[in-house]
N, C-alpha and C positions, 0 to 999 in steps of 0.2 A: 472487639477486635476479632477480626475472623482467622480461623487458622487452617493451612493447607493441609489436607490428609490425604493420603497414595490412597490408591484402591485399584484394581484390577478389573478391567470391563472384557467380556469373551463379547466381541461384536460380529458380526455377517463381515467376511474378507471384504466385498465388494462394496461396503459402507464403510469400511476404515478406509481403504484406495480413494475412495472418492474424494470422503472426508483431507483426508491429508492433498489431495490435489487440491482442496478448494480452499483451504491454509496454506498450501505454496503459493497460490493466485494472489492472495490476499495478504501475501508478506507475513503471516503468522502463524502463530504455534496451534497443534491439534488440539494442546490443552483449551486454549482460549476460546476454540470453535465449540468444544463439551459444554465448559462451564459455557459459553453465550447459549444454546442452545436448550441447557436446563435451566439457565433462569426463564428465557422466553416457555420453555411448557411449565417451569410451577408457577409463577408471575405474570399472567399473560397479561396484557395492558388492559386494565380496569374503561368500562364503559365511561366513568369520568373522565377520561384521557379523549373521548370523540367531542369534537368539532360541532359536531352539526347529527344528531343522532337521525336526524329524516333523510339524511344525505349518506350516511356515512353507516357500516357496520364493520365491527371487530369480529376475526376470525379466530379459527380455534384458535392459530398461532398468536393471535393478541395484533393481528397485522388490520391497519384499517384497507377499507375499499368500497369504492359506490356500491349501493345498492342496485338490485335491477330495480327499473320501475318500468309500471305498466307505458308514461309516455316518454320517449327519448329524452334527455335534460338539455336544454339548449345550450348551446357552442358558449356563447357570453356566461352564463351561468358557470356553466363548467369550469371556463374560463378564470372565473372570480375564484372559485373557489380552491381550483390549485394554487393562486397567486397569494392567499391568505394563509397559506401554508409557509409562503418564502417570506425571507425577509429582502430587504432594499438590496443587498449585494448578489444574493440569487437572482432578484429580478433583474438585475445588469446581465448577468452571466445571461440568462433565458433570453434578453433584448439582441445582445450580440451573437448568439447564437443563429438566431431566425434574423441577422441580419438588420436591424434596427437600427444599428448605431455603425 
């Protein structure tokens, strides 16, 4: 069971203003944005968490994203590829979107 502990951070003014704007946007507390923020740097998402590792690299933040490659990845490929990311109700929402339905 985990337990909350106070602790005191002296941060840059201009990175708490931020911070707390970006937890007003997002309807939540500054605490929530810290603790999210230090689990993704100690935790970053482990390489077994990619998809497709020829396709796909994990960033310092643990965040995935294509890779460059020397030749552009075709439109269909690409294609597939974000759509294996969604499930069946995404792909409704993405259908109606661009108008489909």
């Amino acid at each position: 069971m985990a337990h909350n502990m106070k602790t005191t951070l002296d941060l840059n003014e201009a990175l708490l203003i931020e911070a707390k704007r970006v937890a007003a946007q997002r309807r939540t507390s500054l605490k929530a944005i810290v603790e999210h923020a230090l689990s993704r740097e100690i935790h970053p998402a482990a390489s077994s968490d990619n998809p497709d590792a020829e396709l796909y690299q994990t960033g310092p933040f643990g965040i995935l994203s294509l890779k460059k490659r020397a030749e552009p990845l075709a439109p269909e490929k690409a294609r597939r590829q974000v759509e294996r990311q969604y499930d069946p109700e995404d792909a409704r929402v993405i259908e109606i979107a661009e108008g489909k339905v």
